[in-house]
Biopython code that builds the backbone (N, CA, C, O; Angstrom):
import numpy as np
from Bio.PDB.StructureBuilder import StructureBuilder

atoms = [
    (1, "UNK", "N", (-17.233, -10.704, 18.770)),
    (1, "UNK", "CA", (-16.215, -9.700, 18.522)),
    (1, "UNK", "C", (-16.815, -8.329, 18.807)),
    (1, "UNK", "O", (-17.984, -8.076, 18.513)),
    (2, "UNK", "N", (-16.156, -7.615, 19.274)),
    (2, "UNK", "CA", (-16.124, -6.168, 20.020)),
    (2, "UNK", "C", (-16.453, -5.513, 18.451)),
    (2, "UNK", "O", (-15.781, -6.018, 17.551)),
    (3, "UNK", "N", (-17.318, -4.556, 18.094)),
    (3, "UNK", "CA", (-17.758, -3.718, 17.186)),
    (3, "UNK", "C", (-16.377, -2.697, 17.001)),
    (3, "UNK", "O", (-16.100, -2.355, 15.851)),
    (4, "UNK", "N", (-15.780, -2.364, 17.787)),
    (4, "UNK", "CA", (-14.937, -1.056, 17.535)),
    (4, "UNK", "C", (-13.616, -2.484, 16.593)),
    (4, "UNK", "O", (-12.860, -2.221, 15.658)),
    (5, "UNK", "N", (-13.787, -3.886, 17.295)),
    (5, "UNK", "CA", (-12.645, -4.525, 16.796)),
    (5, "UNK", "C", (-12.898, -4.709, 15.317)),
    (5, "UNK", "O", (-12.031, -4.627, 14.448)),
    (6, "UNK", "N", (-13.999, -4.931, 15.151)),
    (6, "UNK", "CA", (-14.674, -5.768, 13.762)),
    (6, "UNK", "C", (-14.747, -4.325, 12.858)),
    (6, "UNK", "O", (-14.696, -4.378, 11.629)),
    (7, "UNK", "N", (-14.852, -3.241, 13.468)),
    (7, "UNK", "CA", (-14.667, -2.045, 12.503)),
    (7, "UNK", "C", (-13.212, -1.917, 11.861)),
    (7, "UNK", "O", (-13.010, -1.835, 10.650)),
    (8, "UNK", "N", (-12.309, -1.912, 12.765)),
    (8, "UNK", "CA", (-10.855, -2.038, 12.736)),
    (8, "UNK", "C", (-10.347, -2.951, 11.575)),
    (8, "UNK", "O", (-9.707, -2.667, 10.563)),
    (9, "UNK", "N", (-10.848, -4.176, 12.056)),
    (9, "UNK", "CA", (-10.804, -5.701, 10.825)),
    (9, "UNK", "C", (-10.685, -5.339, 9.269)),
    (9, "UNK", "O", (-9.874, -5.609, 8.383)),
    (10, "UNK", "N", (-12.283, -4.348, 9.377)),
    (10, "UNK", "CA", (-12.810, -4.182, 8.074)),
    (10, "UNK", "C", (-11.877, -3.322, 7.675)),
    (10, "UNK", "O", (-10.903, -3.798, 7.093)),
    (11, "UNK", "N", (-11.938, -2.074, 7.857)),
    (11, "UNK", "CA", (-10.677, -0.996, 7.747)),
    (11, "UNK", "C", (-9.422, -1.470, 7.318)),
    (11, "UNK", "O", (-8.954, -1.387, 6.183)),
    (12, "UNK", "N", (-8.878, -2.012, 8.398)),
    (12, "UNK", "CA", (-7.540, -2.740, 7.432)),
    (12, "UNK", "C", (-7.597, -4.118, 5.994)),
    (12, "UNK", "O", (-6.572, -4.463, 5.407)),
    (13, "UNK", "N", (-8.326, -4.425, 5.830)),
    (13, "UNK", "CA", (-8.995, -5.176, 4.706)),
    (13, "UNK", "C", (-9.283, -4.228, 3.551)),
    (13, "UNK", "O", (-8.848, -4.207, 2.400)),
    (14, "UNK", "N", (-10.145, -3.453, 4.199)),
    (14, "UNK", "CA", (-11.160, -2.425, 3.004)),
    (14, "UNK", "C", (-10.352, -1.626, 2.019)),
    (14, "UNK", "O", (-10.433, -1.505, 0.796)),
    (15, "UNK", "N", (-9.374, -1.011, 3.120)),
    (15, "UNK", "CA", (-8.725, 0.190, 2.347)),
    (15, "UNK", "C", (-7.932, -0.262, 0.972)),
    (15, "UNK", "O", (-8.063, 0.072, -0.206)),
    (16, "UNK", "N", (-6.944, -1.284, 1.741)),
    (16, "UNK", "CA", (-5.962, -2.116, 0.578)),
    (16, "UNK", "C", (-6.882, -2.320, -0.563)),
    (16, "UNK", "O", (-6.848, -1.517, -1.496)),
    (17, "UNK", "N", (-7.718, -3.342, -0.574)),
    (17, "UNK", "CA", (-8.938, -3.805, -1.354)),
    (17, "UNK", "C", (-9.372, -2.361, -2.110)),
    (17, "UNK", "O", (-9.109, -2.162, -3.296)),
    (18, "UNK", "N", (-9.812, -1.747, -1.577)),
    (18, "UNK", "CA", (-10.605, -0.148, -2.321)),
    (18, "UNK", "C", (-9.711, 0.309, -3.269)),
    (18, "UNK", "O", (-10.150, 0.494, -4.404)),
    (19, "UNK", "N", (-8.114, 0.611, -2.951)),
    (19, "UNK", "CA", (-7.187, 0.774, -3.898)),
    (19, "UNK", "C", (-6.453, 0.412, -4.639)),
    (19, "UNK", "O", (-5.714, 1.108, -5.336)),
    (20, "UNK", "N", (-6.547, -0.932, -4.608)),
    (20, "UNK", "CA", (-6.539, -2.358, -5.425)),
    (20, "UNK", "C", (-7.398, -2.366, -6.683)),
    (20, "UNK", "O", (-6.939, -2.574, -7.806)),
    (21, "UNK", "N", (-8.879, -2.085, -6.370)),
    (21, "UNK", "CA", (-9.795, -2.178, -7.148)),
    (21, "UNK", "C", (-9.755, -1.249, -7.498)),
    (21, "UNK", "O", (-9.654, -1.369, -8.719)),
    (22, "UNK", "N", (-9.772, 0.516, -7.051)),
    (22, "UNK", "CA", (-9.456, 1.643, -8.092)),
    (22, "UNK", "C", (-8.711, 1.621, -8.580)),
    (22, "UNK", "O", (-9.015, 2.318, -9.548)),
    (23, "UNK", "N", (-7.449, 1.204, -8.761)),
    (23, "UNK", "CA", (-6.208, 1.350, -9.833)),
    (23, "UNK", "C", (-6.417, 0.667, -11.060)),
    (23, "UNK", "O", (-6.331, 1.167, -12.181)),
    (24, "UNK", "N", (-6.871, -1.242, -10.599)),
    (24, "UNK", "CA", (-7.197, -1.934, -11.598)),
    (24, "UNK", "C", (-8.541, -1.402, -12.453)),
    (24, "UNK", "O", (-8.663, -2.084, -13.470)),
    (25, "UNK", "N", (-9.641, -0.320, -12.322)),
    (25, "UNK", "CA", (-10.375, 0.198, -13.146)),
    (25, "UNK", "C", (-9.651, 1.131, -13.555)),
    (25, "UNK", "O", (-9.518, 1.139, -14.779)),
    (26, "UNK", "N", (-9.141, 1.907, -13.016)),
    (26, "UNK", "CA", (-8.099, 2.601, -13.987)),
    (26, "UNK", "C", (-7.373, 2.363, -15.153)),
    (26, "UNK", "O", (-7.583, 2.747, -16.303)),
    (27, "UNK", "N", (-6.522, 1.698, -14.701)),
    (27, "UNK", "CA", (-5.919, 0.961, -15.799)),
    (27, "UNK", "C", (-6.701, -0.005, -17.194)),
    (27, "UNK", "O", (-6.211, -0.527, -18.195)),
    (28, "UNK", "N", (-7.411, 0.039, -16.929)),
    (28, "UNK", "CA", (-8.119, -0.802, -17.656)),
    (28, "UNK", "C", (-9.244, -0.381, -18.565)),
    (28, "UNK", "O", (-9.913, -1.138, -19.268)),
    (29, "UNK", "N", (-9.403, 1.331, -18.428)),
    (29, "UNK", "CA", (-9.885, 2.103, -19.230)),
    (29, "UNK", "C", (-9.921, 2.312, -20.122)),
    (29, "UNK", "O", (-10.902, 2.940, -20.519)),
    (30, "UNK", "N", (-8.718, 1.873, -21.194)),
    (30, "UNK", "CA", (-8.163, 1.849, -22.290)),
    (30, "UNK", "C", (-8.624, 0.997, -22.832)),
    (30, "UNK", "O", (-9.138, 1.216, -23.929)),
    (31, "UNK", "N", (-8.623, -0.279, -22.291)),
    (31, "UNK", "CA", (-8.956, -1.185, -22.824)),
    (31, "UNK", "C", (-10.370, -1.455, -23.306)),
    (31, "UNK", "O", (-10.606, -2.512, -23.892)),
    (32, "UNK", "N", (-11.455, -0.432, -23.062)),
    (32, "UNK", "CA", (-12.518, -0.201, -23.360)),
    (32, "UNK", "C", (-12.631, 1.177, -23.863)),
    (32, "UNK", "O", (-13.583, 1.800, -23.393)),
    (33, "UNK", "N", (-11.934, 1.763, -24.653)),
    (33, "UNK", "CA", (-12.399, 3.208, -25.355)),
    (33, "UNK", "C", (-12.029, 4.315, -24.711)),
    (33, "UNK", "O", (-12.039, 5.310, -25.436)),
    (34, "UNK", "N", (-11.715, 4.489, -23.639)),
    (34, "UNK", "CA", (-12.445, 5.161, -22.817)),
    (34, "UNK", "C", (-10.853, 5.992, -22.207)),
    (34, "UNK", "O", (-9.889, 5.240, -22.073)),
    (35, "UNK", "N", (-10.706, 7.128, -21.952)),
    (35, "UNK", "CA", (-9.263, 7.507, -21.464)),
    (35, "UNK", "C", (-9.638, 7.676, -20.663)),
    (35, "UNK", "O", (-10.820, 7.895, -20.397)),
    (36, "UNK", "N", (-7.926, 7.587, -19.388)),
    (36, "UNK", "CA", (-7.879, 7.361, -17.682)),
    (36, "UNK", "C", (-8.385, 8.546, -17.310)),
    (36, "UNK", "O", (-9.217, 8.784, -16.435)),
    (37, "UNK", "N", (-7.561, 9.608, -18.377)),
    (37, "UNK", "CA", (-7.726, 11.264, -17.607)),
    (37, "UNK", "C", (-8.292, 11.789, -19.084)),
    (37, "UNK", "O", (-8.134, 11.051, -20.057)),
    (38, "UNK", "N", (-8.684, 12.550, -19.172)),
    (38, "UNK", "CA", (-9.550, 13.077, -20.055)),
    (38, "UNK", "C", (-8.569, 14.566, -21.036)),
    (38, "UNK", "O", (-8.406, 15.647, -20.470)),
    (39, "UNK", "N", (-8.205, 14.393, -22.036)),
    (39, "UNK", "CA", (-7.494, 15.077, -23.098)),
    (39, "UNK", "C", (-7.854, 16.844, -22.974)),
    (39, "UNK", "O", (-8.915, 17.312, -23.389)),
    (40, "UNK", "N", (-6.689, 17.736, -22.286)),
    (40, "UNK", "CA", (-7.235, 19.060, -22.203)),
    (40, "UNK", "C", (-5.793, 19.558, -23.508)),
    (40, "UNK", "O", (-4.584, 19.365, -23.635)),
    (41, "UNK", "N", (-6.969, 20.309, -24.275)),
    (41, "UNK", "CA", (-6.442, 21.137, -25.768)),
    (41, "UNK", "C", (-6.206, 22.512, -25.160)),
    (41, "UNK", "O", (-7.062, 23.213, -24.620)),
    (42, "UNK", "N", (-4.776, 22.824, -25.346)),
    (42, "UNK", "CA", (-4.381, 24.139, -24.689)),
    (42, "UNK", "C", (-5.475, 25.069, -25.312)),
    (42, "UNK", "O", (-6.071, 24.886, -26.373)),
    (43, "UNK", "N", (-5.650, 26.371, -24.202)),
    (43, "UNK", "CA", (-6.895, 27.676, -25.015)),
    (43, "UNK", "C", (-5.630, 28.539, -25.710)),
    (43, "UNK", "O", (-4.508, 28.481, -25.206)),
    (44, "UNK", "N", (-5.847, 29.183, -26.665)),
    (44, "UNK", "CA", (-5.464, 29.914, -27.307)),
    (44, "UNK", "C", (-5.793, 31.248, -27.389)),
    (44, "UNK", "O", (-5.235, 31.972, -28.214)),
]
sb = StructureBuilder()
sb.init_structure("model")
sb.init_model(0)
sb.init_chain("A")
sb.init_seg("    ")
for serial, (resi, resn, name, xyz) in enumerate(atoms, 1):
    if name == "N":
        sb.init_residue(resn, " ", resi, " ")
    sb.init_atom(name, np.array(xyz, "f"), 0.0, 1.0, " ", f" {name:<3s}", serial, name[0])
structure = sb.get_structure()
């Protein structure tokens, strides 16, 4: 397989997969202590 093809391959695999797997750690933050986004206390 042609390198520019097998780059291509990976790419369309990877990306889906990459944001698949960041959401599901996301979400799942909670479930260990831990908040998704981090609590900002208005300044006064």
């Amino acid at each position: 397989m042609k390198p520019l093809k097998l780059t291509l391959a990976w790419l369309l695999v990877g990306i889906p997969l990459a944001w698949g797997v960041f959401h599901s750690v996301k979400k799942s933050l909670p479930l260990f202590g831990r908040a998704a986004t981090p609590a900002v206390t208005p300044a006064k």
